[in-house]
C-alpha positions as protocol buffer text, in pm:
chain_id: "A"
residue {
  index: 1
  type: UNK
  ca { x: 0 y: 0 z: 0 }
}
residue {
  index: 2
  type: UNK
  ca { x: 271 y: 234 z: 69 }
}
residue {
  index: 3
  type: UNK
  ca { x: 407 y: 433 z: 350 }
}
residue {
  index: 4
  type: UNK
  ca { x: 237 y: 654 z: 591 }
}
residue {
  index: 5
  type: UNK
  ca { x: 360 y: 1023 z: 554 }
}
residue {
  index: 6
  type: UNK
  ca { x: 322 y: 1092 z: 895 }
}
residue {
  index: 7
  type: UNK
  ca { x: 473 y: 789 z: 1128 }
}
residue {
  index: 8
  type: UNK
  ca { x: 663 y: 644 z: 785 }
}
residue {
  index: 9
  type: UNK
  ca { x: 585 y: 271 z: 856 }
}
residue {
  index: 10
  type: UNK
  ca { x: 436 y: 57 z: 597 }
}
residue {
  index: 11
  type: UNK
  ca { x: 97 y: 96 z: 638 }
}
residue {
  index: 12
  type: UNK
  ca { x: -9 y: -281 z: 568 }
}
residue {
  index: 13
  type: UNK
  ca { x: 252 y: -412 z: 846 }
}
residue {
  index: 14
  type: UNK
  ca { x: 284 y: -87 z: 1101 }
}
residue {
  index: 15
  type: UNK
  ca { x: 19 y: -206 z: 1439 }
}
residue {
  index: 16
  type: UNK
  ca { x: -67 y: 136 z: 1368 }
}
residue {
  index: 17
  type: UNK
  ca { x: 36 y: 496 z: 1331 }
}
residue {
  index: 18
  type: UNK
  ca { x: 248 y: 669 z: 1597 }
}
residue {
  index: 19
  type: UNK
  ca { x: 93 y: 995 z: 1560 }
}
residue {
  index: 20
  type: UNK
  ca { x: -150 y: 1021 z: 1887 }
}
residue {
  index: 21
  type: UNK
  ca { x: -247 y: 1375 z: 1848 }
}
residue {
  index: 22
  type: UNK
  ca { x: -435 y: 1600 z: 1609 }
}
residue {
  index: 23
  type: UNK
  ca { x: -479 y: 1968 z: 1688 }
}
residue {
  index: 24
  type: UNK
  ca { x: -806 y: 2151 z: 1659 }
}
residue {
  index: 25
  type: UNK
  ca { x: -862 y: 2473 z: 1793 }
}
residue {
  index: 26
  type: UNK
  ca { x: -585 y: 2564 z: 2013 }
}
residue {
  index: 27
  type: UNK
  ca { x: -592 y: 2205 z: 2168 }
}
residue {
  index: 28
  type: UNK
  ca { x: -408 y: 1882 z: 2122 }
}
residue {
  index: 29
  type: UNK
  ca { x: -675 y: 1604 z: 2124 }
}
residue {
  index: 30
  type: UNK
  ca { x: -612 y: 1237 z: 2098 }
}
residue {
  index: 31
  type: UNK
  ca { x: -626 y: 1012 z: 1812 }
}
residue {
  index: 32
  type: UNK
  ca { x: -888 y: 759 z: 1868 }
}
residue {
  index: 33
  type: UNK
  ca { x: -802 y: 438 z: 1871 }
}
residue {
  index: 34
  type: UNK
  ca { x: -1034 y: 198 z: 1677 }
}
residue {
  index: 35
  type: UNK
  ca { x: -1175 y: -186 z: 1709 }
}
residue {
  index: 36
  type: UNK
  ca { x: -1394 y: -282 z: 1419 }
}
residue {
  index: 37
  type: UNK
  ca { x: -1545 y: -593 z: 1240 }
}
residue {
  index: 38
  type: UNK
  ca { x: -1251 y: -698 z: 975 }
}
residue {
  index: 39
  type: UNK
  ca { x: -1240 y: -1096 z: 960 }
}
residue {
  index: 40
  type: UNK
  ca { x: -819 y: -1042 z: 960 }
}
residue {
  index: 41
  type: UNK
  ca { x: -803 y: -801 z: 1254 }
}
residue {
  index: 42
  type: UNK
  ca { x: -698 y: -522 z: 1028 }
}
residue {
  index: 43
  type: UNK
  ca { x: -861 y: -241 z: 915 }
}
residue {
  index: 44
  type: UNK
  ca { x: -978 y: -277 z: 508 }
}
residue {
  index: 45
  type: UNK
  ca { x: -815 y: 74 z: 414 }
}
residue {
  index: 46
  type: UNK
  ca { x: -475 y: 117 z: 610 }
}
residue {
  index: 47
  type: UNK
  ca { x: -400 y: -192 z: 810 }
}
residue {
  index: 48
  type: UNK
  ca { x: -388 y: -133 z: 1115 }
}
residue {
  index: 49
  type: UNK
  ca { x: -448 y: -368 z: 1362 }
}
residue {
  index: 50
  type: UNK
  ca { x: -765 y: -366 z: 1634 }
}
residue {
  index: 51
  type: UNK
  ca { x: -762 y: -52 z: 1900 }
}
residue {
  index: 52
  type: UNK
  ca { x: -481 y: 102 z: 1707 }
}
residue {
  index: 53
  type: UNK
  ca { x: -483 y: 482 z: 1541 }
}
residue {
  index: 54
  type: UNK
  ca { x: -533 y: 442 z: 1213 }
}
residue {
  index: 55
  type: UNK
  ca { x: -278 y: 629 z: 964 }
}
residue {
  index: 56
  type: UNK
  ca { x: -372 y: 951 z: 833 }
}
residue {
  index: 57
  type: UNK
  ca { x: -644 y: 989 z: 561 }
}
residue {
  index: 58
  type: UNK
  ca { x: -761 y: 657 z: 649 }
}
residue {
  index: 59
  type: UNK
  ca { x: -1106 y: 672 z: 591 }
}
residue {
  index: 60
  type: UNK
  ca { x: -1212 y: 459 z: 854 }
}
residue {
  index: 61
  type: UNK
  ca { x: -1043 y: 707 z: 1137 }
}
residue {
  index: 62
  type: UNK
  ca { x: -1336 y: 868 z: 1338 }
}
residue {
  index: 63
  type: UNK
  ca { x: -1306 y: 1269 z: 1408 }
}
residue {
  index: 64
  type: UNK
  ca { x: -1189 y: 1345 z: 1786 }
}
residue {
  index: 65
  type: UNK
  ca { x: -1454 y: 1624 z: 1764 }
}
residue {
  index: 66
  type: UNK
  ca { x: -1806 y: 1480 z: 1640 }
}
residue {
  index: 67
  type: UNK
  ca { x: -1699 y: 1135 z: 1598 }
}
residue {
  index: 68
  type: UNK
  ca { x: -1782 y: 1106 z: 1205 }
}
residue {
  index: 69
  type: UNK
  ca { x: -1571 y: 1037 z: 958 }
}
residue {
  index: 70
  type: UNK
  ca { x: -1257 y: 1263 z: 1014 }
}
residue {
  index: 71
  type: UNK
  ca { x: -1149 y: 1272 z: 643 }
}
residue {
  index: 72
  type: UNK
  ca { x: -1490 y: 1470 z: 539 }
}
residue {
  index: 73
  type: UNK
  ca { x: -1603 y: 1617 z: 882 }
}
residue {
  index: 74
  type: UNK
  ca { x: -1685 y: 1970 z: 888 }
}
residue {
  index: 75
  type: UNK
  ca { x: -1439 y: 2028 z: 1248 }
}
residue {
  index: 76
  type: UNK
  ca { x: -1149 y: 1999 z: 1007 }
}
residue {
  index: 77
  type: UNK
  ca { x: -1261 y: 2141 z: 671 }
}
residue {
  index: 78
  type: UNK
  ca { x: -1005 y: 2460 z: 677 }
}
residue {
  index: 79
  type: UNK
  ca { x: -736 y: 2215 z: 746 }
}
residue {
  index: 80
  type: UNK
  ca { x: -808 y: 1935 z: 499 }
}
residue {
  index: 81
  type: UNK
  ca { x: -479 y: 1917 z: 295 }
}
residue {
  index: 82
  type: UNK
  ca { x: -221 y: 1699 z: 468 }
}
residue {
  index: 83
  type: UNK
  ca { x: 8 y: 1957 z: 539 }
}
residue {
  index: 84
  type: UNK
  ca { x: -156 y: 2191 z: 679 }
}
residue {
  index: 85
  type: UNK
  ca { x: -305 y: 1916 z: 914 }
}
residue {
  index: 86
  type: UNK
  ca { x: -100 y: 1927 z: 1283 }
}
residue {
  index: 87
  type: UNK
  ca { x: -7 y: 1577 z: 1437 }
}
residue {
  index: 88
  type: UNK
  ca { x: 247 y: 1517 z: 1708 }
}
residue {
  index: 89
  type: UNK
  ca { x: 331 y: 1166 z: 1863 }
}
């Protein structure tokens, strides 16, 4: 699949991103960490494994904020290129 830009693991293999915080708002909030239904124990678009944070763009991650989809949520619409997106480990 390639190699996430932000923790640069191989997404297919990594456990999960190292990247724990996103910044909204003058605050550092934490990733979530997800568990969902994929027969293999990974997630079906970047591989991580169960109650890990998935890697950036990953459009299974959940939003911090309102808990939908955090690649099209409205909380981060200003900041929806990847680099102008703030993560820190």
């Amino acid at each position: 699949m390639g190699v996430c830009l932000d923790c640069e693991q191989e997404m297919r293999t990594a456990d999960g991103c190292t990247h724990a915080k996103i910044y909204h708002k003058g605050k550092w909030l934490d990733r979530r960490r997800d568990h969902f239904g994929e027969s293999n124990g990974r997630c079906h678009d970047c591989g991580i494994k169960h109650g890990e944070i998935h890697h950036f763009g990953c459009d299974v991650e959940r939003c911090p904020v309102c808990g939908g989809q955090l690649i099209s949520c409205d909380c981060f619409r200003d900041k929806r290129m990847r680099n102008k997106i703030t993560l820190r480990k």
